[in-house]
N, C-alpha and C positions, 0 to 999 in steps of 0.2 A: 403567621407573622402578626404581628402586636397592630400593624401600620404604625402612618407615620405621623406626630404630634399634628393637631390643626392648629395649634398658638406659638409655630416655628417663629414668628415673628417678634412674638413675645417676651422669649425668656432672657436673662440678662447676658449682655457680651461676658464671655470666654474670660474667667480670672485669672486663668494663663497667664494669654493673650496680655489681658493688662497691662498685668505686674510685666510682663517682660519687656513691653514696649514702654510705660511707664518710669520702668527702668534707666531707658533711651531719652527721656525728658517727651518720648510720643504720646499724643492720647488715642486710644482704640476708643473706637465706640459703634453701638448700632444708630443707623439712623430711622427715626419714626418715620412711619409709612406716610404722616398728615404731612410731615414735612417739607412740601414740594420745595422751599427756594434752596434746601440745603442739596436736596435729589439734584435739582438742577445744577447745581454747580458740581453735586460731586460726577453727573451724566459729565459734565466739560471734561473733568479731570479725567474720566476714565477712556473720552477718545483724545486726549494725549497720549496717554500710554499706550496707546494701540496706535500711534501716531497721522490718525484719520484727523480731517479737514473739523474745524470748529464746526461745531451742531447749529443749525438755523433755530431760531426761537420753534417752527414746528416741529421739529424733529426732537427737541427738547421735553415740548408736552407730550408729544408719544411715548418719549421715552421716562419719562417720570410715572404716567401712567402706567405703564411696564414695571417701573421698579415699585410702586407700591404692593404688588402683589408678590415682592422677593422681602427674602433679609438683606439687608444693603449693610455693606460696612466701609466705616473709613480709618484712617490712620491720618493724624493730624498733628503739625509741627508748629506750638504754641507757638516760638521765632518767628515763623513767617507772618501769622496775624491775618492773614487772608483769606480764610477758611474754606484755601482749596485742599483738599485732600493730598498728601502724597503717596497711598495706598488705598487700594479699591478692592473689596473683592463683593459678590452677591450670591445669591443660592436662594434655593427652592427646593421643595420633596417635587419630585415627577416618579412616574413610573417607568422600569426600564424594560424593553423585550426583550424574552428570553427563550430558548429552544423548548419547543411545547407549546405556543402559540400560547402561554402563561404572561405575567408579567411581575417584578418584585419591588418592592418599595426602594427607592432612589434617590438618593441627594446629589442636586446637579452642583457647583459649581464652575462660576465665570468672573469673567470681568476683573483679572486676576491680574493688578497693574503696580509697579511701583514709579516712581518719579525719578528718572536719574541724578537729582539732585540729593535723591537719598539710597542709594544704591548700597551693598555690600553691610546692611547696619542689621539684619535678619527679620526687615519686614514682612518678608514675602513669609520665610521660615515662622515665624508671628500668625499671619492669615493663615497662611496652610494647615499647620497642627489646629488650629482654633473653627478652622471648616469640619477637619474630622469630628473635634469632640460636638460641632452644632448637631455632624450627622449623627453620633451617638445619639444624644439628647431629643432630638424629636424622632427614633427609632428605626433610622433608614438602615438597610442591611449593605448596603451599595454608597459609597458615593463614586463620581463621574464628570469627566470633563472632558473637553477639547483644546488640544492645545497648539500655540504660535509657537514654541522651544519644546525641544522633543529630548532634552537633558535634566528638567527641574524636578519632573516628576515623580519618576523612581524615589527617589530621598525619602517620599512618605509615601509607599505602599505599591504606586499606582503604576499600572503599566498599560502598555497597548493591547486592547481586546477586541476592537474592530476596527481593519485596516477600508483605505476609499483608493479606488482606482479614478486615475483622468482618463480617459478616454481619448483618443483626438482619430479619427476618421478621415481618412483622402477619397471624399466624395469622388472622384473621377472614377475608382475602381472599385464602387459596389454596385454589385447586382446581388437582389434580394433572392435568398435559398430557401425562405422559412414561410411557413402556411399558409395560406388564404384566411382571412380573418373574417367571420359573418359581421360585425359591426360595422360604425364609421367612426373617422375623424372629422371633428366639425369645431370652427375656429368658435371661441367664446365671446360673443360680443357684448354680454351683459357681465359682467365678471361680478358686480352685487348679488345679481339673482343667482349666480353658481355659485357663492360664495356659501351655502346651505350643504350642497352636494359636496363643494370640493372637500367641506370640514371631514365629510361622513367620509369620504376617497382613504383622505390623509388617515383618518384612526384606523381604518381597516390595513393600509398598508404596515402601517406601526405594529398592529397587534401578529401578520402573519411574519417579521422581519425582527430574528435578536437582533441586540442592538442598538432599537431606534427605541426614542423616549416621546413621552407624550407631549403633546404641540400644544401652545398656548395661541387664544386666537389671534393676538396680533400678525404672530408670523405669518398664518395662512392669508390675512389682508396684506402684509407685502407679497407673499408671492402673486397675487393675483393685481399688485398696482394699487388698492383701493386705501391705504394711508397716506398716500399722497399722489392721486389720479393725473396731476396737471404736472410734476416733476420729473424731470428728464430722465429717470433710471424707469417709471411708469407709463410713460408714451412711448419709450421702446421696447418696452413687453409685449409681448403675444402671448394668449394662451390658448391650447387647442384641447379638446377632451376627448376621449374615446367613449363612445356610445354602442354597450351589446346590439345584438338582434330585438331585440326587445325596446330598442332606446333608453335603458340602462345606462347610466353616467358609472365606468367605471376606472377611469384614470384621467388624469393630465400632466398637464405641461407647462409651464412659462420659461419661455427662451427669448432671444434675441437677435439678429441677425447685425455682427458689424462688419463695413464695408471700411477700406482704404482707397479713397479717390473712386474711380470707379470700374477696377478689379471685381470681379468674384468676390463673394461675401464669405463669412465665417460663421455658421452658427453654433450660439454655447450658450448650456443651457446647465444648472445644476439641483434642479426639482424637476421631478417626474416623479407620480403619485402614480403607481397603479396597484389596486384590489386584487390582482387577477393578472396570471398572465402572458394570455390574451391582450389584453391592453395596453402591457408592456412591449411587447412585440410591434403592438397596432405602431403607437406610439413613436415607437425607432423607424419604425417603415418612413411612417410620415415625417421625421426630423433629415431622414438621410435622403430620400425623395426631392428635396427642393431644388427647385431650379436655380440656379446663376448664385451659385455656392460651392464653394471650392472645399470647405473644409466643416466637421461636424467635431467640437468638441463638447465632452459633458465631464463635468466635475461630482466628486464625490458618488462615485458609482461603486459597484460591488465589486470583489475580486473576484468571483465566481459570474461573472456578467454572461448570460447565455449571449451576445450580441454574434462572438465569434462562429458561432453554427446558425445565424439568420442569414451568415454572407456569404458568399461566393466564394470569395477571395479573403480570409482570416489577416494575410500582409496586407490587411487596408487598414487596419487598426493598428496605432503606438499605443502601449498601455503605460505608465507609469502609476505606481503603489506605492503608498506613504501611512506612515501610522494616521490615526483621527479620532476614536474613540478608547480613552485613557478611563480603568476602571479601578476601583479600591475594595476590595473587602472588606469590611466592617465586624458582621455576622455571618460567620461561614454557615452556621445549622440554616439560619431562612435564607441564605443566596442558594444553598446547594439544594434543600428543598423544595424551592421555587422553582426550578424549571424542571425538563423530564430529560431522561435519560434513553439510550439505545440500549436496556439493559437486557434479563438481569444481569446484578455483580456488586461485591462490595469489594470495600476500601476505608483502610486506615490512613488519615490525614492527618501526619502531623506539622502543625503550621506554625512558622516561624514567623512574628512579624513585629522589629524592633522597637514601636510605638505602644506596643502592649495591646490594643484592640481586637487582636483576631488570634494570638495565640492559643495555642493546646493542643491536644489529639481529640481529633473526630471521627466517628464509625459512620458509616456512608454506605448506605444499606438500601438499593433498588429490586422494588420489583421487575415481577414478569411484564408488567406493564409500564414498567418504566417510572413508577412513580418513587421518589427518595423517603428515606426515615434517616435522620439524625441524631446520635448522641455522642453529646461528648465525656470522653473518658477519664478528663484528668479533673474531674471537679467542677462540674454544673451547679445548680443550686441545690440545697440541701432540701428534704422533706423534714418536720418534726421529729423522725428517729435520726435524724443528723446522716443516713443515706444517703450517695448521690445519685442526686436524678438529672436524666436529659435536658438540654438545652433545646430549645425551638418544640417539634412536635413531639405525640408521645414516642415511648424506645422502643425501639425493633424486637419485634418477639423473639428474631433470634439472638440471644445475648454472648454466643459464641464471638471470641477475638474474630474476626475475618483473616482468611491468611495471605489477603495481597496489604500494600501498605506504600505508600508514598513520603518523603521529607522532604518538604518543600519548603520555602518562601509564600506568603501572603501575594506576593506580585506575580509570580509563578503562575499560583490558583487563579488570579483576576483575570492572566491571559489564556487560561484554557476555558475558563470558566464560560463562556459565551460558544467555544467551538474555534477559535480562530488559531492558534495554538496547539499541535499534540504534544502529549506529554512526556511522548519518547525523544521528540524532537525539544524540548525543555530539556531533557534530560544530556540529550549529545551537546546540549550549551553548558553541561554544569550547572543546569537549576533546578532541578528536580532529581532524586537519589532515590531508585530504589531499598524498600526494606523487608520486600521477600520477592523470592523471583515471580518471574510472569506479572508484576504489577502493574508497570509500562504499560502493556498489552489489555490488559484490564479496565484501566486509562482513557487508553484510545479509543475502546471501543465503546464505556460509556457517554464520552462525553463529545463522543463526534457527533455531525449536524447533517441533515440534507440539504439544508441552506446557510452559506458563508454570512456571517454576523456583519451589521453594516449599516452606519449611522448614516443618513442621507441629508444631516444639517451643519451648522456649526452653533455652538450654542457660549 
C-alpha cells in the first residue's frame, strides 16, 4: 500500500464539488485548520444537524481542537450572510482493522449534516462523491463511516460491514457459568494516571478486532471523564479495570448506573476495552454482579458476544442487531491484500461500481498461509513495452485464469470484505452471481473470520 497522503489537509476542495454546488449559487469550501472562529461556528452548525443541545463555549474549544487535526468542509449560502454553514461534512486517514490482526489505510468520514432549510438541492450528494474523490487523493484504499439513516448510503458504494448488538440483561436471572478469573477488578480512582494504560488497553483491542479504527486521544479522555471532570455526563462515570495476576492493566470500563426515584438501578455502559479475553469476561462478571440493579445494558457490542455461554440462563439476555460500521472500497488490490485469508484459493472478481473508482476484474490469489496477491486483469498500469502489469503488489506467479470467479457490486465486496457477510448468503439476495461453479463456496471459505467484525465506537 502507497499509504495515505500527510497533507490530507492541504489539497484543494473537490472541483466537482464546486462547480456543482456553485452551480446552486453554494460556495464549497475547505476550512483552514488556524481558523478557529470559523471551526467554531461551523462545530454550532453541525450539532444542529445532529439536533443536539447548543455546544457550551468548552465543548467548543474541545471540539475545534478536534477539527484542526481533520479536513473540515462547509457548504455555504451567500443569501443567508451569516456564515453559518448549511452543509458539514469532516474526515481523516485512520487505520481500519482487518482479519489477520493487520490493518489498511482508511478514510473515515463524519459529521455528514445538511440544514433543512436546504434539503433535496444535492448537497449531501455534492460532499459525498467529493469525500470519495478526497479518499482517492491522499491514497486511502477504504473509506468509512457510521451512520444515523441507514438508506443514504448505498447510493455511493457503501454498505454495512460491521453490525453492533444492545445488549440489555435481567439482572434477577444471572448466575455466572464461566471461569474463575486469576486477576482482579479494581475501581479507577486516578483516571489521569490510567489514562497511559488505558490508551495502550484501547490499541491493543483495535489491533486484535476487524473493524475497529484507530482512536484519536480526545476520545479515550471522554471515556475516562478527564475533558471535562466537573460535568454532569463526568461525575456519573465510573470506571473499573481488570488487572492480570501479575497486576497487568488489561481492560476497562466506563459505565454508569441510572436510577428512577429510588427503584433498582440500571447499568449501561458502551466502552469496555479489553486486550485479552480474560478481561473481558472479568469485566461482565463485574458489571452483572452489582447490587441494587435491576438491569445491565451495554451498547455497541459484538454479534458474536460470548456473554451467552458465561450465563446460566442465555433467556436473561434481549439482544437487538443493527447495522454500524458502513464501508466503501476504493482499491480492491490493497483492501483485499491487506488482510489474511482462511485460504488456500483464488478468485476472479469482477467489480461493478457505478462511480468508476473500484471497477474491473481482479485475480485474488491466496496462499497456503493465507497471505493475498492481487492483479488485475483488465488493464493496470502499463510498463515501457506498453504490457499490462498488476495493480497494488507484485503478480502471482501463478498467471493461470483461476477457475472460481465472482460478479459482484463494489458494495457486495465491502460487506463481506470484513467477514460479516457470506457470500453465498449475498448471493441468495441477488448480489453476488456466480461465474464458474463452486465459487460461492470458495468465497465463504476464504474470507470467513474467527472473530465477528465490530466497531465499538461511533465516529
Amino acid at each position: 500500500m502507497a499509504g495515505v497522503s500527510s497533507d490530507f489537509r492541504a489539497f484543494p476542495a473537490d472541483p466537482a464539488a464546486v462547480a456543482r454546488l456553485g452551480g446552486l449559487g453554494l460556495d464549497y469550501r475547505v476550512l483552514s485548520p488556524d481558523d478557529r472562529e470559523a471551526l467554531a461556528v461551523w462545530s454550532g452548525a453541525e450539532h444542529r444537524g445532529f439536533h443536539h443541545p447548543r455546544p457550551t463555549p468548552e465543548t467548543v474549544e474541545r471540539e475545534v481542537a478536534l477539527l484542526q487535526e481533520r479536513r473540515v468542509h462547509g457548504v455555504y449560502d451567500p443569501e443567508l450572510g451569516d456564515g453559518i454553514p448549511v452543509g458539514t461534512v469532516a474526515s481523516w486517514p485512520t487505520g481500519l482493522s482487518v482479519p489477520g490482526g493487520r490493518s489498511v489505510d482508511g478514510w473515515a468520514v463524519s459529521a455528514v449534516t445538511v440544514a433543512p432549510t436546504h434539503r433535496r438541492r444535492g448537497i449531501a450528494r455534492a460532499m459525498m462523491q467529493a469525500e470519495l474523490a478526497n479518499a482517492v487523493t491522499a491514497g486511502a484504499a477504504v473509506a468509512m463511516l457510521t451512520a444515523t439513516e441507514a438508506t443514504l448510503y448505498g447510493r455511493y458504494g457503501y454498505a454495512p460491514a460491521a453490525r453492533a448488538a444492545t445488549l440489555e440483561i435481567d439482572r434477577r436471572r444471572v448466575e455466572w457459568a464461566g471461569a474463575e478469573v486469576p486477576g482482579l477488578v479494581r475501581f479507577v480512582t486516578d483516571a489521569a494516571g490510567f489514562r497511559r494504560s488505558a490508551g495502550q488497553i484501547v490499541r491493543r483491542q483495535v489491533a486484535r478486532t476487524p473493524g475497529e479504527i484507530d482512536r484519536w486521544p480526545a476520545l479515550v479522555d471522554r471515556v475516562l471523564g478527564l475533558d471535562d471532570p466537573d460535568g454532569e455526563s463526568a461525575r456519573a462515570t465510573r470506571v473499573a479495570r481488570y488487572d492480570d495476576a501479575r497486576g497487568q492493566a488489561h481492560g476497562f470500563v466506563s459505565y454508569r448506573i441510572t436510577r428512577d426515584g429510588m427503584g433498582a438501578g440500571v447499568v449501561e455502559f458502551d466502552f469496555l476495552a479489553a486486550a485479552s479475553d480474560e478481561a473481558e469476561a472479568a469485566l461482565w462478571r463485574f458489571l452483572l454482579e452489582q447490587d441494587f440493579v435491576s438491569t445491565v445494558r451495554a451498547r455497541l457490542r459484538s454479534v458474536d458476544e460470548p456473554l451467552r455461554w458465561l450465563l446460566v440462563d442465555q433467556r436473561a439476555i434481549t439482544t437487538t442487531v443493527g447495522d454500524h460500521l458502513w464501508l466503501r472500497i476504493l482499491d480492491p488490490a490493497a483492501a483485499l491484500e491487506a488482510r489474511r485469508y482462511e485460504g488456500p484459493g483464488s478468485l476472479v472478481l469482477e467489480l461493478d461500481d457505478p462511480l468508476g473508482h473500484a471497477s474491473g476484474r481482479y485475480a485474488l490469489e491466496v496462499s497456503a498461509r493465507g497471505v493475498a496477491e492481487v492483479q488485475r486483469l483488465d488493464g493496470g498500469a502499463q510498463d515501457a513495452s506498453g504490457a499490462s502489469t498488476p495493480t497494488g503488489a507484485t503478480a502471482p506467479t501463478r498467471r493461470s485464469k483461476p477457475a472460481h470467479g465472482l460478479r459482484l457490486g463494489v458494495d457486495a465486496l465491502a460487506a463481506m470484505y470484513l467477514g460479516d457477510a457470506r457470500a453465498s448468503l449475498l448471493a441468495r439476495a441477488g448480489r453476488i452471481e456466480e461465474t464458474g461453479p463452486g465459487s460461492l463456496a470458495v468465497a465463504d471459505r476464504l474470507f470467513a473470520t474467527n472473530r465477528a467484525p465490530r466497531l465499538s465506537i461511533w465516529f
